[in-house]
C-alpha positions as CSV (number, residue, x, y, z in Angstrom):
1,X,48.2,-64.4,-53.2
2,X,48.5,-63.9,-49.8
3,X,45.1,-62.2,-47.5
4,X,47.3,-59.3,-46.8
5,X,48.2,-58.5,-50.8
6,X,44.9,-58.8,-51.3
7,X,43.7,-56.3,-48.6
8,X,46.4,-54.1,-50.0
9,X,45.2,-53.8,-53.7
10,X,41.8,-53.5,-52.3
11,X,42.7,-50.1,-50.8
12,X,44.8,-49.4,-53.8
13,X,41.4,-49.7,-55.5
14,X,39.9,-47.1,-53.4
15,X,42.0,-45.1,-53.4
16,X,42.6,-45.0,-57.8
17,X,38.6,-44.6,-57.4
18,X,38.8,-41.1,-55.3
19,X,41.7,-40.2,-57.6
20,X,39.7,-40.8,-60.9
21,X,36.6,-39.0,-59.9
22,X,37.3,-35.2,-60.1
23,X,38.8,-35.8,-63.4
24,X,35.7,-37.7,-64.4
25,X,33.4,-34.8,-63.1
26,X,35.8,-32.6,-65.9
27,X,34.8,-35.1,-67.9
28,X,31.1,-34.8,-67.5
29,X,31.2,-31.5,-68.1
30,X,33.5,-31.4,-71.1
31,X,31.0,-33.8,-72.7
32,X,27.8,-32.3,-71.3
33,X,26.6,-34.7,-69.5
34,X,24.6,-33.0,-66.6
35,X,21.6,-33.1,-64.7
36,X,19.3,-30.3,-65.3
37,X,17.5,-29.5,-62.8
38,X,13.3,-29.7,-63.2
39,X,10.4,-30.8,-60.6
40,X,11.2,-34.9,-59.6
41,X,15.2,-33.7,-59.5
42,X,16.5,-32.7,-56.3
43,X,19.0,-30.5,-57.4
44,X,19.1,-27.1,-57.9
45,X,22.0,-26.6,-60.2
46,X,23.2,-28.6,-63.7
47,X,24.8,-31.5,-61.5
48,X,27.6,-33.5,-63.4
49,X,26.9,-37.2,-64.1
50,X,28.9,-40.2,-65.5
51,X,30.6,-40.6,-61.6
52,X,30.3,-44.9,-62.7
53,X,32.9,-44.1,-65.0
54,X,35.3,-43.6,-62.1
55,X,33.5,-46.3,-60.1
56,X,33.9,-48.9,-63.2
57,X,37.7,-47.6,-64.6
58,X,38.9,-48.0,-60.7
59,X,36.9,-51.2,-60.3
60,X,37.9,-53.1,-64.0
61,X,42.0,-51.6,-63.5
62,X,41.8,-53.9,-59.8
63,X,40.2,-57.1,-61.4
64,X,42.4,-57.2,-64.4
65,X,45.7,-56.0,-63.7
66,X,45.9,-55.9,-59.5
67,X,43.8,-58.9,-58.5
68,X,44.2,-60.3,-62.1
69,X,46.1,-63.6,-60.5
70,X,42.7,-64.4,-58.3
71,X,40.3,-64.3,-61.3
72,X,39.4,-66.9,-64.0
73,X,40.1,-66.0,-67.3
74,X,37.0,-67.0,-69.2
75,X,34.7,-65.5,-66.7
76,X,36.4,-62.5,-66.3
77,X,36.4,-60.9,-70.3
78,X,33.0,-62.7,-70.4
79,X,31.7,-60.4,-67.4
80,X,34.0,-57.6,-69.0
81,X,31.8,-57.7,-72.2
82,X,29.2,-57.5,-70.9
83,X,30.3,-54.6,-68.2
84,X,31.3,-52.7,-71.2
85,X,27.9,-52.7,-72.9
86,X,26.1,-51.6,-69.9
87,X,28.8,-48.7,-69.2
88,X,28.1,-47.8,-73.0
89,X,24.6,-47.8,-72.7
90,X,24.7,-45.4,-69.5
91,X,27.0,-43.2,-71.2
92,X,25.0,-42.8,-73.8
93,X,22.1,-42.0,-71.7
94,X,23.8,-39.7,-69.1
95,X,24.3,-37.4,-72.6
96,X,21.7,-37.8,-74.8
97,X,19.0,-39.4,-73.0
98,X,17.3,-42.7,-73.7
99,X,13.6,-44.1,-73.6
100,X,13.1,-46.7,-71.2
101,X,13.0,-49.0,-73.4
102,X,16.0,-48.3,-75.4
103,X,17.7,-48.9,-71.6
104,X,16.0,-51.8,-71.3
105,X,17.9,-53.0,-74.7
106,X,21.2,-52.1,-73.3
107,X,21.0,-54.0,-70.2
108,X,19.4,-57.3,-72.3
109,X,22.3,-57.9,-74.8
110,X,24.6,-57.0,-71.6
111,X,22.8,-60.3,-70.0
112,X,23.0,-62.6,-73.3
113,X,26.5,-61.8,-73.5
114,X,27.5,-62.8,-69.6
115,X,25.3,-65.7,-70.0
116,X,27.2,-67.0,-73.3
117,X,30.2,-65.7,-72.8
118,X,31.1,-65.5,-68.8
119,X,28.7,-68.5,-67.7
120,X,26.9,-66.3,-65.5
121,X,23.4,-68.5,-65.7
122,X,20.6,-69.9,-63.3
123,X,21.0,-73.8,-64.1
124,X,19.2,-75.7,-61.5
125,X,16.4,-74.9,-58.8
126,X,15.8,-76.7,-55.6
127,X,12.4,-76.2,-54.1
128,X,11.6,-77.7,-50.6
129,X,9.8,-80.3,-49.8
130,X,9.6,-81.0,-53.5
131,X,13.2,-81.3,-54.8
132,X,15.7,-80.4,-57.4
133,X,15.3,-79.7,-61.4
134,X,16.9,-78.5,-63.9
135,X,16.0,-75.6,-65.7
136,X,16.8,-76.4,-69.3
137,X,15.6,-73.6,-71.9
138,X,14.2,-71.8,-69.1
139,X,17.5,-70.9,-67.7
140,X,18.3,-68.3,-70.4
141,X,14.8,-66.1,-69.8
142,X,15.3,-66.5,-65.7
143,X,18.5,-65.1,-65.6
144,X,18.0,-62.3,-67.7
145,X,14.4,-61.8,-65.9
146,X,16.9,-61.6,-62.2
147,X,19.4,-59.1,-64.1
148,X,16.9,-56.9,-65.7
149,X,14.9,-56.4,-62.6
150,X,18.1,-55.9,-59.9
151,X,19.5,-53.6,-62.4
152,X,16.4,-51.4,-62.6
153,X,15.5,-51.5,-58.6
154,X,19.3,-50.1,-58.2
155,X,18.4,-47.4,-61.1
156,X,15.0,-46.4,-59.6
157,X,17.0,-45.8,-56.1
158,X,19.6,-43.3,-57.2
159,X,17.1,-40.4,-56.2
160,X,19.1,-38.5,-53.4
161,X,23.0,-37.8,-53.0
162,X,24.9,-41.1,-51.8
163,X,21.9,-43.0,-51.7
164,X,22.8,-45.7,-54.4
165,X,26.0,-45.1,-53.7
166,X,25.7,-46.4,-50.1
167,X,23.4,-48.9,-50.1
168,X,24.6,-50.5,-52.9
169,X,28.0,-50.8,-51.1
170,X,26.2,-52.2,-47.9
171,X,24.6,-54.3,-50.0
172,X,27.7,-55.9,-51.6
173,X,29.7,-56.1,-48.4
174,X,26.7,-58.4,-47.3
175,X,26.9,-60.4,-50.5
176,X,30.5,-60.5,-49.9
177,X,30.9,-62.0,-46.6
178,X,27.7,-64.5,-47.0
179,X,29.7,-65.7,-50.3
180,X,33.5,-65.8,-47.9
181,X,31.9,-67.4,-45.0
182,X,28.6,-69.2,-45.5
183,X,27.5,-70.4,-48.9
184,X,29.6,-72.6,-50.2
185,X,31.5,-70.7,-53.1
186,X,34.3,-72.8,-53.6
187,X,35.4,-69.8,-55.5
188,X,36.7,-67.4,-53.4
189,X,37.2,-65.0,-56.5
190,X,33.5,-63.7,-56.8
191,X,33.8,-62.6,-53.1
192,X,37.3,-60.7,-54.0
193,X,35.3,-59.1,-57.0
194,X,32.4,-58.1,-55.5
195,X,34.9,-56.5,-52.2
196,X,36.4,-54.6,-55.2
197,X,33.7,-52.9,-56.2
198,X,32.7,-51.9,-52.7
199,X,36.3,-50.2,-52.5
200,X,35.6,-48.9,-56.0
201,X,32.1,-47.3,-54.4
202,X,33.7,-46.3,-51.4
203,X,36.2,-44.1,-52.8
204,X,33.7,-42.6,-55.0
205,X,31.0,-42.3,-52.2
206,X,32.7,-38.6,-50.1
207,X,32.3,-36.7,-53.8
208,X,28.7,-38.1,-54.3
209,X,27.2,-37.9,-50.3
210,X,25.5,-34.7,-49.3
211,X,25.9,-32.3,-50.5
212,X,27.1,-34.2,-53.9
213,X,29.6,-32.6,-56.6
214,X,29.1,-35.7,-58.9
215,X,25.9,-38.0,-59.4
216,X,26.6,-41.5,-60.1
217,X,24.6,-41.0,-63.3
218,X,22.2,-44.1,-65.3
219,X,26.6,-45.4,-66.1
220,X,26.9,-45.8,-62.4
221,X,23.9,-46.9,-61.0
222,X,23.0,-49.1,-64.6
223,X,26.4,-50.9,-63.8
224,X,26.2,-51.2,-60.4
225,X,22.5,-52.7,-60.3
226,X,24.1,-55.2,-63.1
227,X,27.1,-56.4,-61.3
228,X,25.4,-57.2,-58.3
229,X,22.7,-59.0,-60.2
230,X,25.3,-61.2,-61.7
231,X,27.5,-61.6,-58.6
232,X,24.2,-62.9,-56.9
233,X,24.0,-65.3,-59.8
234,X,27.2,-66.8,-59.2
235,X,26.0,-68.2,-56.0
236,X,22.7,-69.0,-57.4
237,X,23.6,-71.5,-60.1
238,X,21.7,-74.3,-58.1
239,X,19.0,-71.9,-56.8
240,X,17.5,-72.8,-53.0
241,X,15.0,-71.1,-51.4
242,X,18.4,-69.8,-49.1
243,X,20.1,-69.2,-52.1
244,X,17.4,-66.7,-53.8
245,X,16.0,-65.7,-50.6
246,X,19.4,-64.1,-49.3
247,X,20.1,-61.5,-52.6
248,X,16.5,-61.0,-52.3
249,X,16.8,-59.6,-48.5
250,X,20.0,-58.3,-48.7
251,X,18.4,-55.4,-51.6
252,X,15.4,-55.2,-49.3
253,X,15.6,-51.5,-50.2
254,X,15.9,-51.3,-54.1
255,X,13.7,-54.5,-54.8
256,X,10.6,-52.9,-51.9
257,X,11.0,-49.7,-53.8
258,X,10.3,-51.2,-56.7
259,X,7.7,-53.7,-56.2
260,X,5.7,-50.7,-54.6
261,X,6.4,-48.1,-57.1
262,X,4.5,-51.0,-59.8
263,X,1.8,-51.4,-57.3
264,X,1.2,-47.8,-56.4
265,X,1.0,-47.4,-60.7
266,X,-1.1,-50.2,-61.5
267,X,-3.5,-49.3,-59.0
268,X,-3.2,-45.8,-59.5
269,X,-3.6,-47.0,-63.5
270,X,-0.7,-45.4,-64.7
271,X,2.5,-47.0,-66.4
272,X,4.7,-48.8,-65.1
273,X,7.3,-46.6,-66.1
274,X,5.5,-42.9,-65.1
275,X,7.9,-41.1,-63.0
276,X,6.4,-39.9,-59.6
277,X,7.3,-38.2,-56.4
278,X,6.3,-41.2,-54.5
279,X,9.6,-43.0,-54.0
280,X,10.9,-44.2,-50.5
281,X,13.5,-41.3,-50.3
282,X,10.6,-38.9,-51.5
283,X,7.9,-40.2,-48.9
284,X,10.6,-39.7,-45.7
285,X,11.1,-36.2,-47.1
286,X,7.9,-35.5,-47.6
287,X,6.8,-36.3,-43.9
288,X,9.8,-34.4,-42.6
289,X,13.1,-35.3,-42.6
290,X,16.3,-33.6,-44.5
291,X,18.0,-34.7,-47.5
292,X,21.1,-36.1,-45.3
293,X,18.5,-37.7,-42.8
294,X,16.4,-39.1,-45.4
295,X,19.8,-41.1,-46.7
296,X,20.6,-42.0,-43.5
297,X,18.2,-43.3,-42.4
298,X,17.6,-45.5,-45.8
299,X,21.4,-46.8,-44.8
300,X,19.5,-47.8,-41.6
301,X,17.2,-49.9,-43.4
302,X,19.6,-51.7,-45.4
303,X,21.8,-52.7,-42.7
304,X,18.8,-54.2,-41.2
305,X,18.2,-56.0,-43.9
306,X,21.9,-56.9,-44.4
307,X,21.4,-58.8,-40.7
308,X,18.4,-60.2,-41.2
309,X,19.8,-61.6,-44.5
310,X,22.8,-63.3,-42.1
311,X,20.7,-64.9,-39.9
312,X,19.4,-66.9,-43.5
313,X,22.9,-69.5,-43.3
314,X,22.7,-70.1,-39.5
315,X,19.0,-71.1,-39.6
316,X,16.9,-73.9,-39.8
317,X,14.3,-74.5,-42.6
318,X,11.4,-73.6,-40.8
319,X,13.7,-71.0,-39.1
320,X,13.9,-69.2,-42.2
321,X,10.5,-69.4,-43.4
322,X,9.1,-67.5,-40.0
323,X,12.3,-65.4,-40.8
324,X,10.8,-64.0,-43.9
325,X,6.9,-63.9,-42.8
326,X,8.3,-61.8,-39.9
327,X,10.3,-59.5,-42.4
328,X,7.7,-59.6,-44.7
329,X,4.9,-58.3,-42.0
330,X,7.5,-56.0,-40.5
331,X,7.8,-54.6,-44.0
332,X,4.7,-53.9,-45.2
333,X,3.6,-52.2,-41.5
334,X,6.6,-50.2,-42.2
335,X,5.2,-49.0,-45.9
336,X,1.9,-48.6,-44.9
337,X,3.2,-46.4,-42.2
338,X,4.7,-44.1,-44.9
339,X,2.1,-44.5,-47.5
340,X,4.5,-45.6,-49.7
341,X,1.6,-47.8,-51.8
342,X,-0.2,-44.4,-51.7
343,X,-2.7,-42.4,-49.3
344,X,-4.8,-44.9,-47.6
345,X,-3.6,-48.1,-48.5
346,X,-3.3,-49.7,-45.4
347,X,-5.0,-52.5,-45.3
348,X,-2.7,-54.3,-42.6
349,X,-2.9,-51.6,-40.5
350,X,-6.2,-51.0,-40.7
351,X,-6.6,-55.0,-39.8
352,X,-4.9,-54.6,-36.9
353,X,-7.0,-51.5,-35.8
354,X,-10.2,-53.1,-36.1
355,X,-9.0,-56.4,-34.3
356,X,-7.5,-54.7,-31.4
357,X,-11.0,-52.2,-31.3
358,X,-13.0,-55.2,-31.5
359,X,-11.2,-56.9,-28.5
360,X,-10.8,-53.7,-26.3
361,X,-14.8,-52.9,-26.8
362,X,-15.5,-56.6,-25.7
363,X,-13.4,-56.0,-22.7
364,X,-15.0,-52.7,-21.6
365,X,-18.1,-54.0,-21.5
């Protein structure tokens, strides 16, 4: 298939995606599946959910009947079966509502079945300076550890209009081209895939931006935290530290939100699963900024991390290891900044404050 037939059915994608979505928002309401609104949503009307539908229909119709000649058989019902249970479980959810853990069932069978049946595993790790090992038994209970927390982060992020939406589809176009141009995927397919589903978001994304007239819904932002969990997987079969490190940069937004929301519970001692009003999106409202802003300026952040993540393939060994102590510091002055672990939890900050007071007092006298 030639790079321009591709191209084309990409934008065909898109375009079947903002096509499918005000029939889908019918949908939502025919079926009742709405957003109420209450005190940790942000909006002020019933909002209509179950906008993945449109995202997966649009998606699944371009990888098995328009691209269906670039795709592997086995791996692409195998990912199909397991796309369909976490579609089901969201649905389910969007309408009736289910417990955390009833989510968290959903999204493990979704990962058995991939693994079994669409060979979407963690096989080998390759650590440096020590070497490479297979991961036997273990592989089964590491992969679905790596889908089960990239689904989630995605889920916990879908807090404003076009947030998920938009990073996720930044996100993806980074996995994308690192997969085209610098890891070695002999298979080209996985990168087609995953530019599918950007087209898929992309269409979606002008209905669900501010002000949003469909919500992506726990089907949308469930099944887009899962395929980018196991499109990171294809390229990390024979995990490196490059190879875990990149995924792990490129959702520098989902993944920080999440590790701090744990944090800020545990210390906090709440649940891990308590909802607050402490989120990333919430904290850059709360010190100011608009809804549109706040999303914005999140899109910022990604695409910083999306660059950062590129400089990963182009860099020595001890290149990338500063790489990520310098993103990692940068990070966590950035959080503190916000409060993001909570009021007065800066303890970097507050490190740096005493060493440059210490200094400066030594040098006035």
């Amino acid at each position: 298939m030639l790079k321009l037939e591709i191209i084309v059915c990409l934008f065909a994608t898109l375009i079947i995606s903002a096509v499918l979505t005000p029939f889908i928002r019918k949908l939502a309401f025919r079926w009742g599946a709405l957003d109420d609104p209450n005190k940790r949503r942000m909006n002020k009307i019933p909002m209509p959910t179950l906008g993945g539908l449109a995202i997966f229909a649009s998606y699944t119709f371009s990888t098995t009947i328009l691209l269906r000649k670039q795709m592997p058989t086995h791996q692409l019902y195998g990912m199909l079966a397991g796309e369909a249970i976490i579609i089901l479980t969201g649905v389910i959810d969007d309408i009736w509502v289910l417990k955390p853990r009833q989510k968290v069932l959903g999204i493990s069978l979704a990962s058995i079945v991939v693994f079994f049946l669409g060979s979407v595993q963690m096989n080998t790790v390759t650590l440096p300076f020590i070497g490479t090992f297979g991961l036997g038994w273990f592989s089964l209970p590491i992969t679905w550890i790596w889908i089960l927390a990239i689904t989630n982060a995605v889920n916990l992020i879908d807090g404003l209009d076009g947030l998920a939406t938009g990073v996720s589809a930044i996100a993806l176009t980074t996995m994308g081209i690192t997969g085209m141009f610098f890891l070695n995927v002999g298979n080209t397919y996985v990168s087609i895939m995953i530019f599918a589903l950007v087209a898929s978001c992309l269409g979606f994304l002008p209905y669900n931006f501010f002000p949003a007239r469909i919500y992506l819904g726990d089907t949308g932002s469930l099944f887009i935290g899962f395929m980018i969990s196991i499109f990171s997987l294809n390229g990390l079969k024979n995990a490196t530290f490059i190879t875990v490190i990149i995924p792990v940069i490129i959702l520098g937004v989902p993944i920080t939100d999440t590790i701090y929301a744990i944090l800020r519970r545990l210390l906090n001692k709440q649940a891990i699963s308590h909802a607050d009003k402490k989120h990333l999106h919430h904290r850059l409202m709360q010190i100011g900024l608009t809804h549109r802003q706040t999303v914005l300026v999140i899109y910022g952040i990604a695409l910083i991390f999306s660059f950062i993540s590129l400089l990963y393939p182009i860099s020595t060994m001890w290149g990338s290891i500063l790489l990520t102590i310098a993103t990692l510091l940068g990070l966590e002055l950035f959080v503190e900044s916000i409060d993001l672990a909570g009021k007065g939890r800066q303890p970097l900050l507050n490190a740096i404050k005493k060493i440059v007071k210490e200094n400066t007092s030594k040098s006035n006298h």
